[in-house]
VEXMAR-172776 format. One record per residue: residue in one letter; y, z, x of N, C-alpha, C, CB in turn. Coordinates in steps of 0.02 Angstrom, whole numbers, padded with zeros to 5 digits, always signed. Atoms other than C-alpha are relative to their C-alpha. Glycine has a CB too. Example, Ala and Ser with C-alpha at 12.3 -4.5 7.8 and 13.67 -1.06 7.14 Angstrom:
A-00059+00000+00045-00225+00390+00615+00060+00000+00045+00001+00062-00050S-00059-00003-00042-00053+00357+00684+00055+00037-00039+00023-00071+00020
***
This chain:
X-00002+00020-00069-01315-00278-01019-00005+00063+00043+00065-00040+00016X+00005-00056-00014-01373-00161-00901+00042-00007+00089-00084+00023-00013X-00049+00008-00075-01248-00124-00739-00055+00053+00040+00108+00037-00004X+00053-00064-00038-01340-00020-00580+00052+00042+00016-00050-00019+00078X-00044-00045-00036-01245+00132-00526-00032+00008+00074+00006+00071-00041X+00022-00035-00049-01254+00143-00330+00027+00049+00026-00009-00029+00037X-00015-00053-00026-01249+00277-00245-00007+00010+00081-00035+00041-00034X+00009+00018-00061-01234+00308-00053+00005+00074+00015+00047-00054+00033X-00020-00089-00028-01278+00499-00005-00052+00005+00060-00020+00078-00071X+00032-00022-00072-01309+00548+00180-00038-00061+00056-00063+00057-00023X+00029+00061-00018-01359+00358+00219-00052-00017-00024-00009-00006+00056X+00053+00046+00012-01472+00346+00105+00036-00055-00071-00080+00054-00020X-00031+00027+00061-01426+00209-00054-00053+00026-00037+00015-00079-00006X+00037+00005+00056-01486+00231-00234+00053-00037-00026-00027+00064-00037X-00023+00055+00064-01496+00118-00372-00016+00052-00055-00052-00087-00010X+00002+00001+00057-01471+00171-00530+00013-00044-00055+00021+00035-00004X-00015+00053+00067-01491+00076-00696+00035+00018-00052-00058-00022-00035X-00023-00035+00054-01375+00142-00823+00044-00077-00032+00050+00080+00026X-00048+00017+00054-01276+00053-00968+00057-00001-00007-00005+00024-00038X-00058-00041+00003-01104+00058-01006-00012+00057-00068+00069-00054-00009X+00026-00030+00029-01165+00126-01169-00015+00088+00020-00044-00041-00005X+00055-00062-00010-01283+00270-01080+00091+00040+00041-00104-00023+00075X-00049-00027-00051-01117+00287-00955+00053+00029-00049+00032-00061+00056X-00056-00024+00084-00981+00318-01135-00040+00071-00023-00009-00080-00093X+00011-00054+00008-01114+00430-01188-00017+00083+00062-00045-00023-00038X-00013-00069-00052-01123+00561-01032+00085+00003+00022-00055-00009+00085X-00069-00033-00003-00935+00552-01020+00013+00033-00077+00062-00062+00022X-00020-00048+00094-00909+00605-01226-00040+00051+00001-00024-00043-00088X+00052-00033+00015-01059+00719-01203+00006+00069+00025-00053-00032+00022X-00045-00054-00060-00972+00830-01059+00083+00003-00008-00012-00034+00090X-00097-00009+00007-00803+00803-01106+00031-00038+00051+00036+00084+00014X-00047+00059-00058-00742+00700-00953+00049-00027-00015-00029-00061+00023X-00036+00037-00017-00597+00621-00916-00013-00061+00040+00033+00032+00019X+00014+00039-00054-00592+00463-00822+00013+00024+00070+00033-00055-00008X-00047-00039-00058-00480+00543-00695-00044+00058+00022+00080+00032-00031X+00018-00056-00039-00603+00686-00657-00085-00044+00015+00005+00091-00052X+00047+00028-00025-00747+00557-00640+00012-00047+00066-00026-00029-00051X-00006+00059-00065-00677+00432-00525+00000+00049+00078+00095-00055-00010X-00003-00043-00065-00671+00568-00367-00072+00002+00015+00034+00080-00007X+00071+00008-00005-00869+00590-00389-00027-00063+00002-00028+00030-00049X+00053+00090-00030-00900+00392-00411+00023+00005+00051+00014-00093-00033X-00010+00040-00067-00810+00343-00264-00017+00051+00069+00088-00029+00002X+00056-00025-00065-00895+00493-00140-00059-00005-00005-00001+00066+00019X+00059+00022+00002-01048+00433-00191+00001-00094+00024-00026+00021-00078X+00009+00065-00004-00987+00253-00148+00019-00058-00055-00059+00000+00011X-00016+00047+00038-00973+00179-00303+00056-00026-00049-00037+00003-00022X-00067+00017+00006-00801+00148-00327+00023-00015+00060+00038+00047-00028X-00040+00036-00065-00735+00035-00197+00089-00005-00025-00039-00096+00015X-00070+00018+00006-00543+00048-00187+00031-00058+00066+00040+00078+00003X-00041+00051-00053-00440-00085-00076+00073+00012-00011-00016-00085-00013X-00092-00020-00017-00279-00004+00001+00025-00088+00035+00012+00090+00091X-00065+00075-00020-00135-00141+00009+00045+00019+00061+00071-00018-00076X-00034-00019-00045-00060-00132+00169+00047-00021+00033-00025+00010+00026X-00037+00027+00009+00055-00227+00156+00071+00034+00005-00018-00025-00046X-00053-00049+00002+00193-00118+00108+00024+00043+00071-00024+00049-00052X-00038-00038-00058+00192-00003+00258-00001-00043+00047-00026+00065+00026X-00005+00045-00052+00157-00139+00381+00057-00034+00005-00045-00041-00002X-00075+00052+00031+00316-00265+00309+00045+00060+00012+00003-00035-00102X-00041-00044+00002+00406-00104+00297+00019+00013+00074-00025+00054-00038X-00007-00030-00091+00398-00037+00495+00024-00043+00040-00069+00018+00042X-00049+00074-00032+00422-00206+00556+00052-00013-00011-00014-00060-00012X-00049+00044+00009+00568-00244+00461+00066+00067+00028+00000-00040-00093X-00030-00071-00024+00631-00038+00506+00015-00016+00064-00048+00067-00002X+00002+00007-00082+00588-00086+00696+00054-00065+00019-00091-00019+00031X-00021+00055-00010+00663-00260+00682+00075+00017-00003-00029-00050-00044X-00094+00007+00022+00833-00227+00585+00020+00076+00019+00024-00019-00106X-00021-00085-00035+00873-00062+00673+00081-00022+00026-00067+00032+00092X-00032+00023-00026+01050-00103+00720+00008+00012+00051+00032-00002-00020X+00021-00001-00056+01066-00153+00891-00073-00025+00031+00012+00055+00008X+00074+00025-00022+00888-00186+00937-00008-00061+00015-00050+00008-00046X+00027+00088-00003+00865-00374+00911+00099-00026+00008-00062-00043-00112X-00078+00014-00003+01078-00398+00850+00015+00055-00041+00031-00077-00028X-00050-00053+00053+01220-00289+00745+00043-00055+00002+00038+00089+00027X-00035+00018+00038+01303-00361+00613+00029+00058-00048-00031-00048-00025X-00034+00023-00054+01456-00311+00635-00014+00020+00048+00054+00003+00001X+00008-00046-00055+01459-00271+00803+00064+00019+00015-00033-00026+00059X-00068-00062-00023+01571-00160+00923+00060-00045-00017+00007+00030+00100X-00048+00024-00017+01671-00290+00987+00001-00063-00017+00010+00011+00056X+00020+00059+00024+01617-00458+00906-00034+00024-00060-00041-00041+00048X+00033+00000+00069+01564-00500+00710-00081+00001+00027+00026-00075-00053X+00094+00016-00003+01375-00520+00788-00010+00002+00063-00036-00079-00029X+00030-00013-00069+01313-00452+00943-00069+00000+00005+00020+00060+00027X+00049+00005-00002+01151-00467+01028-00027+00038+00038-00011-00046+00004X+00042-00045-00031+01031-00315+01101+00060+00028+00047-00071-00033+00037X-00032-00052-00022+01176-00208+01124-00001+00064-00003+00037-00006-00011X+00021-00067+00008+01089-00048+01084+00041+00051-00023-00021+00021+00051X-00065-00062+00020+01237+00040+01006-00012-00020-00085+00110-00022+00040X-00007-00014+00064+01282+00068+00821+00078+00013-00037-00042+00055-00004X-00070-00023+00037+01437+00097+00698-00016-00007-00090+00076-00063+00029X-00018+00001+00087+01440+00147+00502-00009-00071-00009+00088+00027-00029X-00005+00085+00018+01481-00037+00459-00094-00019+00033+00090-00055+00065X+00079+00053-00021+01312-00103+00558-00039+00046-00054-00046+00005+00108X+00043-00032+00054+01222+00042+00467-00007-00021-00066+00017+00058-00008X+00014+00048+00049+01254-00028+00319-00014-00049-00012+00021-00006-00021X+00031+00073-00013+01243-00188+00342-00076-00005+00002+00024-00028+00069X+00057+00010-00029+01089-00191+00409-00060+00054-00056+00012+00023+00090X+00041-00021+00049+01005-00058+00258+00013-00051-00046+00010+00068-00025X+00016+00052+00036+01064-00188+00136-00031-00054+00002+00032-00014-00014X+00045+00063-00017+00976-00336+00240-00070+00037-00013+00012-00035+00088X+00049-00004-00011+00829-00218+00247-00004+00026-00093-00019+00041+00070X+00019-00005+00063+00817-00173+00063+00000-00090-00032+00056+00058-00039X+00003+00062+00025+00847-00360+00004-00052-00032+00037+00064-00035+00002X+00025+00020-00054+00724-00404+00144-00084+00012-00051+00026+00048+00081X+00035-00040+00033+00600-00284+00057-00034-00020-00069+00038+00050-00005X+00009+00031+00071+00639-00333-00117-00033-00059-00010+00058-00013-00030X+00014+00071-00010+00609-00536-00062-00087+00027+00016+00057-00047+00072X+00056-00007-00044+00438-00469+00027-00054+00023-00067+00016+00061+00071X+00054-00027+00047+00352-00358-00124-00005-00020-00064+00003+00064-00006X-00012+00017+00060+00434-00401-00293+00000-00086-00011+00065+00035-00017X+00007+00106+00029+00479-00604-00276-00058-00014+00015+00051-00073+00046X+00026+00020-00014+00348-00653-00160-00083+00042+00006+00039-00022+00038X+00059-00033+00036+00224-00519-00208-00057-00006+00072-00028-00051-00085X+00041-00010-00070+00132-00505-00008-00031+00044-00040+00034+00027+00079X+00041-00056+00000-00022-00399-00008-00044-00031+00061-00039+00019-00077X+00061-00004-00043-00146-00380+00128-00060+00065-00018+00032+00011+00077X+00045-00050+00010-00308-00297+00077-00030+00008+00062-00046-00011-00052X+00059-00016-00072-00432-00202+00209-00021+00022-00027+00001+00033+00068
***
């Protein structure tokens, strides 16, 4: 089966017709690694990667969201649960990293989100 290698240099494309075959023998032939080929496919184009962006996006939001104070603090100053009181105390700090790590955990590991671009 023959795969094309493209290539994309300076705007122009090429096709190439190579093998996996022909492609096994010029990596054994030079000594290659995979790891020192994949940098040359993919600035030629032909290695498409798809960053997950997921992670930092879910992440910032939930940083911006559960900030204690901001939206509520659990506890708060002067009440178990205050709302956009812009202050802070140890206790909320914690609180509020354990909501955002379990928050986290529920978001990447159970429910496994990804957004490709």
């Amino acid at each position: 089966m023959i795969d094309y290698f493209y290539a994309n240099f300076i705007g122009f494309q090429f096709e190439f017709p190579l093998s996996i075959e022909r492609i096994i023998s010029l990596v054994t032939a030079f000594d290659l690694s995979l790891a020192s080929i994949l940098p040359l496919l993919s600035s030629f184009g032909c290695v498409s990667t798809m960053n997950d962006w997921a992670p930092p996006l879910i992440a910032a939001a939930l940083f911006w969201l559960l900030s204690p104070g901001m939206i509520f603090q659990l506890p708060g100053k002067n009440a178990p649960f205050e709302f956009m009181n812009m202050k802070t105390t140890v206790a909320s700090m914690f609180v509020h990293t354990v909501i955002y790590g379990l928050l986290l955990m529920l978001f990447f590991v159970v429910l496994s989100v990804h957004l490709y671009i």
